[in-house]
Every structure is written in C-alpha cells, then in structure tokens.
C-alpha positions as CSV (number, residue, x, y, z in Angstrom):
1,X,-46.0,7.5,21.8
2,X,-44.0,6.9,24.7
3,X,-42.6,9.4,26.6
4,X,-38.8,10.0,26.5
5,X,-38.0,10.7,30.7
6,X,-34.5,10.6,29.0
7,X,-34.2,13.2,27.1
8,X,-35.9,15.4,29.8
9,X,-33.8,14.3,32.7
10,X,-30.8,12.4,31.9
11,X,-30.1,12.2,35.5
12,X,-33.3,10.8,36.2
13,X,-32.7,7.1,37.0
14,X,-36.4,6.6,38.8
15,X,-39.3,6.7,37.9
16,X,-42.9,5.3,38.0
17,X,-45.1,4.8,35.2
18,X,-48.6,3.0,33.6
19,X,-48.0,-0.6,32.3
20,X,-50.2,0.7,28.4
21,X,-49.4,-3.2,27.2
22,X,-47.7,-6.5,28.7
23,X,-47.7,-9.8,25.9
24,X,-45.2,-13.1,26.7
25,X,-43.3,-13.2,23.9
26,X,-41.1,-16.8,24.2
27,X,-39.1,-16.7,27.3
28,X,-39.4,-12.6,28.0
29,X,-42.2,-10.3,28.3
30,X,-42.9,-7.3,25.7
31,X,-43.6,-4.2,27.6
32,X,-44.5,-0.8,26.4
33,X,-45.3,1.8,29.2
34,X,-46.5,5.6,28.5
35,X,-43.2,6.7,29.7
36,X,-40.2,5.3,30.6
37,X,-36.2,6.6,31.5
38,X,-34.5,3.3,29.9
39,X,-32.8,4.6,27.0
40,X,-33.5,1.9,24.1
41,X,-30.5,0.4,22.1
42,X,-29.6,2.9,19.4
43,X,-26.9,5.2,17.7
44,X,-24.3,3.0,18.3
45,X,-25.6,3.0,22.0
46,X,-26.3,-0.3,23.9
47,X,-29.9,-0.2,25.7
48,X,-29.7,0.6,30.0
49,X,-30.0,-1.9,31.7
50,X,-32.4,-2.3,35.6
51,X,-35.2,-2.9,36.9
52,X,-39.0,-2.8,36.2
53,X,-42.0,-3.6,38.6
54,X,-39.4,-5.7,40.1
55,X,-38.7,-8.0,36.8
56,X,-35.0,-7.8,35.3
57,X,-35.0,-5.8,32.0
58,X,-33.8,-7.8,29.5
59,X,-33.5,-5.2,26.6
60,X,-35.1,-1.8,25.1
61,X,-35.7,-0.8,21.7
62,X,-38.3,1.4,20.0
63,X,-40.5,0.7,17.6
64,X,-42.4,3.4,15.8
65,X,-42.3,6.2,18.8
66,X,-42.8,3.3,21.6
67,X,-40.2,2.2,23.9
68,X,-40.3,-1.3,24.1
69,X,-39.5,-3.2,27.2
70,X,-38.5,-6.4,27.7
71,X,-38.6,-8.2,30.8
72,X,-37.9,-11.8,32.3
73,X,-41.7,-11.8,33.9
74,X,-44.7,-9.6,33.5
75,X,-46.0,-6.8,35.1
76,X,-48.9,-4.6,35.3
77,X,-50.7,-1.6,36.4
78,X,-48.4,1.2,37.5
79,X,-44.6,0.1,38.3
80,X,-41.6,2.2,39.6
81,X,-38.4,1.7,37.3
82,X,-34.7,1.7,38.4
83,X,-32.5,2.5,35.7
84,X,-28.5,0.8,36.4
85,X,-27.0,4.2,37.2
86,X,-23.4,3.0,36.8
87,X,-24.0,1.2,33.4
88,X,-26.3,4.3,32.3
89,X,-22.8,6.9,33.7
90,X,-20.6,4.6,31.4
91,X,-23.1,4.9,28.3
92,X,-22.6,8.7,28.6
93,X,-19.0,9.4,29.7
94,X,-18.1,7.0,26.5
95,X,-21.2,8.7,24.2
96,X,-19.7,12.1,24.9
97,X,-15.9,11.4,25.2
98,X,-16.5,9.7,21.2
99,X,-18.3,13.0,20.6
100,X,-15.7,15.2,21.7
101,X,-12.5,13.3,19.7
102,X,-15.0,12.6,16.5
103,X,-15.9,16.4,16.5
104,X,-12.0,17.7,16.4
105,X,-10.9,15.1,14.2
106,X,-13.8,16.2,11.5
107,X,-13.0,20.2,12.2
108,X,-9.4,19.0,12.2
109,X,-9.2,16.6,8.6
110,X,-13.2,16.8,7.1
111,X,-13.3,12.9,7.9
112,X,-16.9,11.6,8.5
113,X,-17.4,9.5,11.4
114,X,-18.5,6.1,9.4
115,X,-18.7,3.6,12.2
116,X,-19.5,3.8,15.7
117,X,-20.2,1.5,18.5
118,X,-20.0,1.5,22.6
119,X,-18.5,-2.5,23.0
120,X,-18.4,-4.5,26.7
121,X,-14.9,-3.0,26.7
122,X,-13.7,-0.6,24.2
123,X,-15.2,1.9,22.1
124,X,-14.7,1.9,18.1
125,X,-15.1,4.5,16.1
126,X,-14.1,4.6,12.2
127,X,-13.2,7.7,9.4
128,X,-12.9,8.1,5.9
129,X,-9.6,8.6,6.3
130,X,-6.0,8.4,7.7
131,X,-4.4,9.6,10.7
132,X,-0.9,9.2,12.2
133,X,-0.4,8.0,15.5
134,X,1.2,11.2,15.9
135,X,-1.8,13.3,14.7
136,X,-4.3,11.0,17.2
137,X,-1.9,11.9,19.7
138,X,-2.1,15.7,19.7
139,X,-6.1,15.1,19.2
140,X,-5.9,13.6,22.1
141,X,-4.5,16.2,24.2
142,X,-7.3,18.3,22.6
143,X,-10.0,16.3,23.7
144,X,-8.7,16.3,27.2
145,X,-8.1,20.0,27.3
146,X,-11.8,20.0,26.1
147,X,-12.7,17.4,29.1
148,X,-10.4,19.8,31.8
149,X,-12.5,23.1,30.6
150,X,-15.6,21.4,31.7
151,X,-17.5,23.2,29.3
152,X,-21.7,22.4,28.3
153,X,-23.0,19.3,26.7
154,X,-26.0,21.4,25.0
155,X,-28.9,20.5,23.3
156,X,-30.8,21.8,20.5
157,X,-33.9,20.5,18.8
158,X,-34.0,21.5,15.1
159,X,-37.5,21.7,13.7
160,X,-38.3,20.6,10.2
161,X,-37.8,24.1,8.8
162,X,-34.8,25.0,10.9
163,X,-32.1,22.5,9.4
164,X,-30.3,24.6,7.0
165,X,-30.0,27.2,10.3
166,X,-26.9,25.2,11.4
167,X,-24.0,22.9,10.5
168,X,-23.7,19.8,11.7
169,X,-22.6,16.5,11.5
170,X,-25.0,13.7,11.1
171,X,-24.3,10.0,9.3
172,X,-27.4,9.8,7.4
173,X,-30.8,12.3,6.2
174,X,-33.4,12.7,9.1
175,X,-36.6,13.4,8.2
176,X,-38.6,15.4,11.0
177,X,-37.4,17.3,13.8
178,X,-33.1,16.8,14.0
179,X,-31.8,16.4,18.2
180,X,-28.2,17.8,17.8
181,X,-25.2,18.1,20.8
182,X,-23.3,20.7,20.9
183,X,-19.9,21.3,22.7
184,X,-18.1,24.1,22.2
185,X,-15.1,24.2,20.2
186,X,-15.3,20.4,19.4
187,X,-18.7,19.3,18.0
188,X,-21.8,19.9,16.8
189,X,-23.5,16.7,15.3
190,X,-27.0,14.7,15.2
191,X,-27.9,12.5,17.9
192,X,-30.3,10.3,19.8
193,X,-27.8,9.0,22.5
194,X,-27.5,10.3,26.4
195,X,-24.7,12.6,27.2
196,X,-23.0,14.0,30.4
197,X,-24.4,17.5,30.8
198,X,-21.1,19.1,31.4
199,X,-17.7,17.5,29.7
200,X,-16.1,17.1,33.5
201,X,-18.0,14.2,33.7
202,X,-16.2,12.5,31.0
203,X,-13.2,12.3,33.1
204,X,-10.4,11.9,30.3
205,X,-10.4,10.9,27.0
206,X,-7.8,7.9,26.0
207,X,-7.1,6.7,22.3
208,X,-6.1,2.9,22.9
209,X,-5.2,1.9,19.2
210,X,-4.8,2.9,15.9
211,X,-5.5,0.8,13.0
212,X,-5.9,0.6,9.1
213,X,-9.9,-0.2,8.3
214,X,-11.3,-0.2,5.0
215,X,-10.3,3.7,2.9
216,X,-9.5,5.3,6.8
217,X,-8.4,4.0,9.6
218,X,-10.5,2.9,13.0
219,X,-9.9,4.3,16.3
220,X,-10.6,2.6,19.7
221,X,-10.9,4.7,22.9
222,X,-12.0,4.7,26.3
223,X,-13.3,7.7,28.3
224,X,-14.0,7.9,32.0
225,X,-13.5,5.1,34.2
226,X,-13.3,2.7,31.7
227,X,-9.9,4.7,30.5
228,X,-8.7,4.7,34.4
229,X,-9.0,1.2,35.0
230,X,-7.1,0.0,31.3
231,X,-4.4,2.7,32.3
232,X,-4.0,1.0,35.7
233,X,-3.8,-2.4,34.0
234,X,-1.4,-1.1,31.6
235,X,0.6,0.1,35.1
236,X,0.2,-3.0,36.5
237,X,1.8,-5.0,33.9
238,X,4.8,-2.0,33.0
239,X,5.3,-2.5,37.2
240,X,5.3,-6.7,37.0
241,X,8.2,-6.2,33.7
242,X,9.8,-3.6,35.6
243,X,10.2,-6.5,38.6
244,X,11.4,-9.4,36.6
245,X,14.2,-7.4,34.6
246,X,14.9,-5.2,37.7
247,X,14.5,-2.0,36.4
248,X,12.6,0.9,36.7
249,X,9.4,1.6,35.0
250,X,10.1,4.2,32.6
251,X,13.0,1.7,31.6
252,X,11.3,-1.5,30.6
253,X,11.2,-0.8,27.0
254,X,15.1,-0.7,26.6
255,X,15.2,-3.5,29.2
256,X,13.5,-5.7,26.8
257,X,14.8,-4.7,23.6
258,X,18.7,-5.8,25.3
259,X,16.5,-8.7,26.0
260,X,15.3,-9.6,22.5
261,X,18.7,-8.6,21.5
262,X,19.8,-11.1,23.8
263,X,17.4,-13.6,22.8
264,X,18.0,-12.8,19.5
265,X,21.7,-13.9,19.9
266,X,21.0,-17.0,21.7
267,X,18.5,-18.2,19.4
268,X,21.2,-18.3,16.6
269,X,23.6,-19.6,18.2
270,X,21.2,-22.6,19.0
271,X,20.2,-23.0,15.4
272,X,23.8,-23.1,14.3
273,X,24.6,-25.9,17.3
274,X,21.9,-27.9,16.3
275,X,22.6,-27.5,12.4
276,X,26.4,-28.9,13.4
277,X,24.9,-31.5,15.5
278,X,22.5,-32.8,12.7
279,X,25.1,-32.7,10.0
280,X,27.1,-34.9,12.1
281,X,24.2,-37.3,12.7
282,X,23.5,-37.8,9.1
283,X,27.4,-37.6,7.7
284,X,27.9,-41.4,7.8
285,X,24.6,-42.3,5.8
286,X,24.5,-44.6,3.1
287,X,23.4,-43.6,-0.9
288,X,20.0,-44.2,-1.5
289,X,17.5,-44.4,-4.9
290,X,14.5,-43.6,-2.3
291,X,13.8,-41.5,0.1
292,X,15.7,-40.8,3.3
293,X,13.5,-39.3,6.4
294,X,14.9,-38.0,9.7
295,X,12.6,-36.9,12.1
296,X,15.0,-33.5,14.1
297,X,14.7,-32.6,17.3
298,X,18.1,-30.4,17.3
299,X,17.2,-28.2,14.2
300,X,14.6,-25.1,14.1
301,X,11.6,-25.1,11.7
302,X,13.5,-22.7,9.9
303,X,16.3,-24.9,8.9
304,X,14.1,-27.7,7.7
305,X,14.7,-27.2,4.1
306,X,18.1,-27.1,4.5
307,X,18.7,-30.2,6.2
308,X,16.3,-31.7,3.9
309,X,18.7,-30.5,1.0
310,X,21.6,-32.0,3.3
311,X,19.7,-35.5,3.0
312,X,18.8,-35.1,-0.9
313,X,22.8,-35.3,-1.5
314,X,22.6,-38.6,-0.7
315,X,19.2,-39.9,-1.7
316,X,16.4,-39.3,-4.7
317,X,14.3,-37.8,-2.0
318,X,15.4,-36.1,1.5
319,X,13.2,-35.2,3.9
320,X,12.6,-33.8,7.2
321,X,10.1,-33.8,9.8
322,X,10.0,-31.3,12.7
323,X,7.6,-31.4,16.1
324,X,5.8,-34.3,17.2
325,X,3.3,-37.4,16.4
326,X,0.6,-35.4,14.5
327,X,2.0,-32.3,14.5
328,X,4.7,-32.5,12.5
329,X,6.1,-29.6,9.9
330,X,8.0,-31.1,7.4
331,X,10.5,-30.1,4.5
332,X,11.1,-32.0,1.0
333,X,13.8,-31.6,-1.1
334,X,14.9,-33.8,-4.6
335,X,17.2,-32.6,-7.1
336,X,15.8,-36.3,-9.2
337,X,12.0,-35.6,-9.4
338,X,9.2,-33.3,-8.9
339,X,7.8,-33.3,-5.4
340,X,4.4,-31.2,-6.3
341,X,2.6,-34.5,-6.9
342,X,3.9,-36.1,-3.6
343,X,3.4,-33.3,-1.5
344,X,-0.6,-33.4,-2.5
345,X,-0.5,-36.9,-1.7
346,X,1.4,-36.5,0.9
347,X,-1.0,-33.9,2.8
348,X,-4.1,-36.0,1.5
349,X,-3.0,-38.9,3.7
350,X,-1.7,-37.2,6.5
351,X,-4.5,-34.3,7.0
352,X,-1.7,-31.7,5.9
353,X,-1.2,-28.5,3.8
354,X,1.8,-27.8,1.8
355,X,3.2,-26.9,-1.4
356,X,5.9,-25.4,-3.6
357,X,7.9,-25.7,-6.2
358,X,9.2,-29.2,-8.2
359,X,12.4,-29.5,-6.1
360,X,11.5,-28.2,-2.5
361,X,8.0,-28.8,-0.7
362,X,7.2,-27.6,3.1
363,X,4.0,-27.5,4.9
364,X,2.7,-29.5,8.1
365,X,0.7,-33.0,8.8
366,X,-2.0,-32.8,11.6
367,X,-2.2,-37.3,11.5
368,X,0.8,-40.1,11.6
369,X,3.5,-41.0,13.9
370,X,7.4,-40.8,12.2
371,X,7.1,-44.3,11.4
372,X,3.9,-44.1,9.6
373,X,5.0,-41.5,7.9
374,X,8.6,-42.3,7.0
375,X,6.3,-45.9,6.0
376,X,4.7,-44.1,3.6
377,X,6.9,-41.6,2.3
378,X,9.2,-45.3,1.7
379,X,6.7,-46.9,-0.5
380,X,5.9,-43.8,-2.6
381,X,9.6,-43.5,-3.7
382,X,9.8,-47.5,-3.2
C-alpha cells in the first residue's frame, strides 16, 4: 500500500521516495512508489500534476491502495518528486470553497449534493432540488462570511465501529474506515480530496450560474483566484460597455436596455420599409397558374410568409426566398393546393428541412442558386 504523504502533509509539495515498480505501458510509464504526495484523480478531484525523477507526470490514480503514476519516461531507484504547487492550491481553494456552499445549502434545504466536479474553469456542483437565484445569493454571502472567519478545515478518521458516532454527508456507503471534513457551522461530510487547512485560504466563494438540471438545479462556482480573475473579466468587459455607450459602470445595464429599446424601434421600422418596398416591387405582376418566386433582400425572415401570401394572390403558388446561394430560408404559401408534398421534395433536392401545414411551408435549403431553385420550383407547378 502506498503511502498517502497527502493526507499527512497537504502542504508537503516534496518529497523523495523508492521506485517499488516501473513497466512502459504504450507511450507512458506505470509507476507505483512506496509513498508519494501526488494526490490521484478522485472525488470529483482532478489528479496533481509535476514532476518525478525528472519525467513529466502524466496522471495519478489508485488502484487497490497503490498510487499509480504515470510518467512520459521511466525512472528508477529512489526519485525526489515536485508536486505543481499552484495547480495543487487551486484543487483545494475550489475542493473546500464547494464544501463550504454544498454544506449550508444541505443544513439550509436537506438537498444532497448529487454531482460534483473541479473543470479546467469552473466548478459544478448539482442538488436534488431547487433554489432561487435569490436563495443562492444569500448562501453566498454565508459561505463568504464562513471564508472571512477563517475558521479550521478539520479532519476526522471514522473507524469501522465509529460511524453511527456522527452525522455526515457522504454520496454513497463506504465500507472501512470513513475520512470526514469538518468546518464549523457549514459542513461535515465524507471525503478523500485535499483541503485548505484553514477556510482563509479559500479566498471568496463566488456562485457564477444557476441552472435547471435534471429534479434540482446545478450550481457553478469559483473560489479563490479562480473567482478573482472571472470577476476581473467580468470588470473588464462592464468597463469596455461602459466606454462605447459613455456611461458609467454601474449604468450600463439601463444604457443598453434604451439601446435594445432603440434597436428595437429601428428594427421595425426597417421591416415595415422593406414590406412597403417589396409590395411595390411585386404590385405590377402578371396572374399566373404556377408558381411565382422572388428571391428578397428588403424583407426580414420574419415577413417571409407574408410576402409569400402577397405572391399567392396572384399565382397557384407564391414563394419566397430569403439569404443567399445555399443558404436560403424560404416561405410557401397556396390557397390552390397542398404544399406538404412539395416542401418534402422540395428539401430533398435542395439539402433542406421544412414543413407545415397544406397552405403555408417554411424551412431553409443548404444547396442551389435562386435560379436553380426558382427552375425547379417552375417545373413542379409547370
């Protein structure tokens, strides 16, 4: 069994140990030493990351007690380790900030923690049940006032025997000796991950988003520096709106809803200017018994099936086509004959989807120019 410098030490980021075994295994090397500080990937925890007899490690997991090492060349004998002391920091300010929210919002609503997992950039974590923004909001605050207290990250072992001694959350039945953390007045739960040893270290504690996942909901977060640097890129880009609408910062959000509001305006005021214009263009066509097609440039996707219904007053079949060679969006209408026939056919030639009901079809065409298309369109009404 390997032994766990780890859980010892969690500040201990060096150490030197005896190679036990070192097999190739592809393109990496399987290493298993008699005891190692490189946490192994588990708990929702990614593995640390370093150095090894000088080879890169590549990943850590353990297998039946032993810490398995993999490496990018071999080594033997007895090797110093270096374990990435930043990545390692991150591991626990994120571990223990998730600890910290997870514990109040169980003491807070009785909702397990089902999901959990430390990403490149955020941190999910997932309940059996909901929460209001305004709820995670005030948790929050209660995290953070459990961050400012700086109060012990504690650990307790739990023999066999001792289990029903305490209360404590855990996601599944562990058999054996049960590794709990303990912070007061937030959480007490089972868990093989690193930790800070004092909640200081986690810096703050910031909920980034708040979504609907499965019977609760699934919260992503950031603690420490990680939750620093996304509140400075959040800065950064309230400072860069703040600049092109020439306001302050605390007043871009009204800024741009006048702006949408604005936009908004604009917008149909275009539509109905390019409605007029396309009414005008198509006022002096000729009755038709087949089809009439007008590929738009004035009128909005939106409109389509109304200007197609403009055409089908004077023609078995009107139809328009919005965008460009082979990405066109297009509108049917006919108050002669069903179109659910000709639309199929219609998308089958023309690598389009599309549907609806027997006198309007709309969907879009990902092949054919307007003339190959208005061609075709022709000879099926011909």
């Amino acid at each position: 069994m390997t032994r766990k410098l780890y859980y010892e030490d969690v500040m201990q980021m060096h150490f030197n140990a005896k190679v036990i075994s070192c097999l190739q295994d592809g393109e990496s090397w399987r290493v298993i030493l008699d005891q190692t500080a490189f946490y192994p990937e588990g708990g929702g925890q990614p593995a640390d990351r370093g150095i090894l007899g000088g080879k890169k490690v590549l990943d850590v997991q353990e297998e039946n007690g032993e810490v398995v090492h993999w490496l990018d060349g071999a080594v033997s004998g007895c090797v110093s380790g270096e374990v990435d002391e930043h990545f390692r920091f991150d591991m626990m300010q994120q571990h223990t900030g998730e600890h910290i929210l997870s514990g109040l919002i169980c003491r807070t609503f009785g909702y397990s923690n089902v999901g959990f997992h430390i990403g490149s950039e955020l941190v999910t974590v997932d309940f059996s049940g909901p929460i209001t923004e305004e709820e995670l909001l005030m948790l929050e605050k209660k995290a953070n006032e459990i961050v400012w207290r700086n109060v012990p990250v504690q650990e307790i072992i739990l023999k066999e025997g001792e289990k029903d001694t305490m209360s404590y959350r855990s996601k599944k039945e562990i058999r054996g000796d049960v590794r709990i953390i303990q912070i007061e007045d937030a959480d007490t739960c089972a868990c093989c991950g690193t930790h800070v040893l004092m909640t200081g270290a986690v810096g703050q504690i910031k909920a980034v988003s708040l979504q609907k996942y499965k019977q609760g909901v699934r919260i992503e977060m950031l603690s420490g520096e990680r939750a620093l640097d996304y509140e400075n890129r959040m800065l950064a880009q309230i400072r860069k709106i703040g600049r092109q609408l020439s306001v302050q910062q605390e007043d871009t959000a009204d800024a741009v809803l006048h702006l949408e509001k604005e936009c908004m305006a604009l917008r149909g005021e275009k539509n109905r200017l390019g409605m007029h214009l396309f009414e005008k263009e198509v006022e002096h066509f000729d009755d038709t018994e087949g089809a009439r097609v007008v590929h738009s440039e004035q009128i909005a996707l939106t409109q389509a099936g109304k200007a197609a219904s403009i055409l089908a007053q004077k023609a078995k079949v009107g139809m328009v086509l919005v965008g460009k060679d082979r990405e066109w969006q297009f509108a049917a209408v006919s108050r002669q004959t069903d179109l659910r026939t000709f639309a199929r056919e219609l998308c089958k030639a023309f690598e389009g989807r599309g549907g609806g009901k027997p006198d309007i079809v709309q969907g879009s065409l990902k092949a054919g120019t307007f003339e190959e298309v208005n061609s075709w369109v022709s000879s099926f009404f011909g």
